[in-house]
C-alpha positions in Angstrom: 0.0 0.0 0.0 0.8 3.6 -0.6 1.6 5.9 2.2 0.1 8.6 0.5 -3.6 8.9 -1.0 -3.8 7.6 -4.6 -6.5 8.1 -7.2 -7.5 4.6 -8.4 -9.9 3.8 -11.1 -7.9 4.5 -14.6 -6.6 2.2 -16.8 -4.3 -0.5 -16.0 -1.5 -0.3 -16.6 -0.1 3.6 -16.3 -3.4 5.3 -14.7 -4.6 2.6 -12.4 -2.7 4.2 -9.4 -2.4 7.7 -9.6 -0.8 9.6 -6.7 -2.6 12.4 -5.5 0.7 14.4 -5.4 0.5 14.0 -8.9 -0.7 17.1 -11.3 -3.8 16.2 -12.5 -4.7 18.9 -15.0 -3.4 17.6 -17.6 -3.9 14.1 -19.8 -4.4 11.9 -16.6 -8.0 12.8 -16.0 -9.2 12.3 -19.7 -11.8 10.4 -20.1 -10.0 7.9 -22.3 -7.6 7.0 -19.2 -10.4 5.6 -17.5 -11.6 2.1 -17.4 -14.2 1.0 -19.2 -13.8 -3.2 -18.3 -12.0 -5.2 -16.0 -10.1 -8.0 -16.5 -11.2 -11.0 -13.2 -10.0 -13.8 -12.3 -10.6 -16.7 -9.6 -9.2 -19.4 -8.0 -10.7 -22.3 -6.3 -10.0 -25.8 -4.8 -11.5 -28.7 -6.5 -11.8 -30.6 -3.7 -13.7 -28.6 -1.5 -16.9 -26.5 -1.5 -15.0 -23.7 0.0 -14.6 -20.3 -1.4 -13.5 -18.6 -4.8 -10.5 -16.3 -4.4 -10.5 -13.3 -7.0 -7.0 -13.1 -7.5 -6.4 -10.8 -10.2 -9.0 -7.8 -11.1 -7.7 -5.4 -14.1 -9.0 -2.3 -15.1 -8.9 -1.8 -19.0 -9.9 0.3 -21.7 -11.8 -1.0 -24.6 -9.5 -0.5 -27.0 -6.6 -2.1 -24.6 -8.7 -5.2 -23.7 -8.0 -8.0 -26.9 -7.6 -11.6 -27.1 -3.6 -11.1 -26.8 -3.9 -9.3 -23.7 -6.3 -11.6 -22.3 -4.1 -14.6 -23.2 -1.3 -13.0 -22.0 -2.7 -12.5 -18.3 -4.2 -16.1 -18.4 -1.0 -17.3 -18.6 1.0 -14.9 -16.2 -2.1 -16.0 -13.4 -1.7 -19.5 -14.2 2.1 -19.3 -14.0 2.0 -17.7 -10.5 -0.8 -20.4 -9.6 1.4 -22.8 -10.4 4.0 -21.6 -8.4 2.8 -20.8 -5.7 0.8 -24.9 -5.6 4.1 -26.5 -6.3 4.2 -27.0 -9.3 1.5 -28.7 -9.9 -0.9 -27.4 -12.6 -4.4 -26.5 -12.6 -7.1 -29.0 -13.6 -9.5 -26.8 -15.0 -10.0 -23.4 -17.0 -13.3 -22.0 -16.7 -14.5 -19.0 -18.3 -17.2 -17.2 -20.1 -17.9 -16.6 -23.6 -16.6 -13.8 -24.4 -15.0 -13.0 -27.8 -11.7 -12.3 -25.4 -11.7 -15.5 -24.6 -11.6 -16.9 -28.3 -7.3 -17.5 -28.6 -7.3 -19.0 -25.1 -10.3 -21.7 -26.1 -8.5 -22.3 -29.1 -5.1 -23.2 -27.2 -6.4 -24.8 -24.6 -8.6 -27.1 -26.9 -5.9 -27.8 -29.2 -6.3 -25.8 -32.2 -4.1 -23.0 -32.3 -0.5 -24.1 -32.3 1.7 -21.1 -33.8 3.1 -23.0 -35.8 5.0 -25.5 -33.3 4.3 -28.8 -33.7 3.5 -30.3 -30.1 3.9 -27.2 -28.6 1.4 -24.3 -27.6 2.4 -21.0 -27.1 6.3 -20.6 -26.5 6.2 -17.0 -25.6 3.5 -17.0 -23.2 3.9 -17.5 -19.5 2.6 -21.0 -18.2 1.1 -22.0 -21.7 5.4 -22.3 -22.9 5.6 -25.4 -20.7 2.4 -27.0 -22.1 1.9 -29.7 -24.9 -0.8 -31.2 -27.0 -1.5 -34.8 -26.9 -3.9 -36.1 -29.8 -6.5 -38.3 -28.6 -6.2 -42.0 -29.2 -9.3 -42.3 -31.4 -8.4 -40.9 -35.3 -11.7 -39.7 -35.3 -12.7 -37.8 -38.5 -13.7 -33.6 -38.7 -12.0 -34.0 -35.0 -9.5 -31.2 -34.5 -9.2 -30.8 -30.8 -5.8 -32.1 -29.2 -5.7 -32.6 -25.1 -3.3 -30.1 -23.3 -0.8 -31.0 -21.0 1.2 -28.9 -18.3 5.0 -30.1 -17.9 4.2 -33.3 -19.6 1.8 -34.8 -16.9 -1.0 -32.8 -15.7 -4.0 -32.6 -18.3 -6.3 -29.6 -18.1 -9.9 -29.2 -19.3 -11.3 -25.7 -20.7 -14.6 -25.4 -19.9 -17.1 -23.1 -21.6 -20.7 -23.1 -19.3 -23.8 -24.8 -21.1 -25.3 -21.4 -21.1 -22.8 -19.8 -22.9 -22.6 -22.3 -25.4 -26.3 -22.1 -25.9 -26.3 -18.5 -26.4 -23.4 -18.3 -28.6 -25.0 -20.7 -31.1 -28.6 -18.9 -30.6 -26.5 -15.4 -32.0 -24.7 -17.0 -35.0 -28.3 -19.1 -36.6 -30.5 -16.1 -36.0 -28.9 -14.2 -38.6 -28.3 -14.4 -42.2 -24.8 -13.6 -42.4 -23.3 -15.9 -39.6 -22.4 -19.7 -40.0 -22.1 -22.0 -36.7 -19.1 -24.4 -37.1 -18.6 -27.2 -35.0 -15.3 -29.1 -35.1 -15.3 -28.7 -39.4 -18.8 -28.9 -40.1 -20.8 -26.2 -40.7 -24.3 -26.0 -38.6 -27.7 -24.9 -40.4 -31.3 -23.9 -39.5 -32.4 -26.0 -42.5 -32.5 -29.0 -39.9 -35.1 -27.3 -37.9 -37.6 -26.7 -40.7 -39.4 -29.8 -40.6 -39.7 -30.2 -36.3 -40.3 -27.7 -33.8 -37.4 -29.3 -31.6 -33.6 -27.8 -31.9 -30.9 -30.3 -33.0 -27.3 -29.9 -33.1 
């Protein structure tokens, strides 16, 4: 903590702790230094029904909040995580569906590579020391690869049912989107002759 007052509430990283000291005339109390978002994140034991810990609460601009700098905390989080557990890496990432969230779904399920074979992300904190496995079934339109943390512990992304739900609901209802699942494109042609969703 500060010893003296600090303004808090701008973007993170250069306006989200202002000392009061500071001249505040100028640029630093511009509208476009505040936060608009926050980047959150939890922590909770497996095992128990105890509580969540927010670890990690961000404040962001718009423009400063992407898919890179969301991946990018992910792993610095998960890094310190597994630190401070050991060594021992976590079992499951859970997370909304957020279009934020779309590079870390797509490493952590096995489809974004950059271009290294086995690898996933060699620049990123925690996701540098992670490998894909393939599953043991060749099964066909089947993309996905299982990720692995230092060789042994596997790890399961998790998008909520909900989520899910209401991500496909936005891409049928309108002419110009296309749901695709694995490789295959989904259609609302299917639902013309029943009154009952498939997928």
């Amino acid at each position: 903590m500060a010893d003296d007052p600090v303004l808090v509430g701008g973007a993170h990283p250069e306006f989200s702790w202002i000392p009061l000291s500071t001249d505040l005339s100028g640029s630093t109390q511009k509208p476009e230094r505040l936060a608009q978002v926050t980047f959150s994140a939890g922590v909770k034991n497996l095992v128990s029904r105890g509580p969540v810990w927010d670890v990690q609460m961000l404040p962001r601009r718009h423009k400063a909040s992407n898919a890179t700098t969301h991946f990018q905390h992910m792993g610095e989080l998960l890094a310190a995580a597994c630190q401070a557990n050991g060594g021992k890496g976590p079992l499951v990432l859970a997370y909304d569906g957020h279009a934020n969230h779309g590079l870390l779904t797509h490493v952590a399920m096995g489809l974004a590579t950059h271009g290294l074979s086995g690898q996933s992300c060699p620049q990123t904190p925690f996701f540098k020391d992670c490998r894909y496995d393939p599953f043991p079934a060749d099964l066909p339109a089947f993309p996905f690869k299982q990720l692995r943390y230092n060789d042994n512990d596997v790890m399961f992304p998790t998008l909520d049912a909900g989520h899910v739900q209401k991500a496909l609901a936005r891409g049928v209802r309108s002419s110009v989107r296309k749901v695709k699942i694995g490789h295959f494109f989904a259609t609302c042609l299917m639902l013309c002759d029943t009154n009952v969703y498939h997928c």
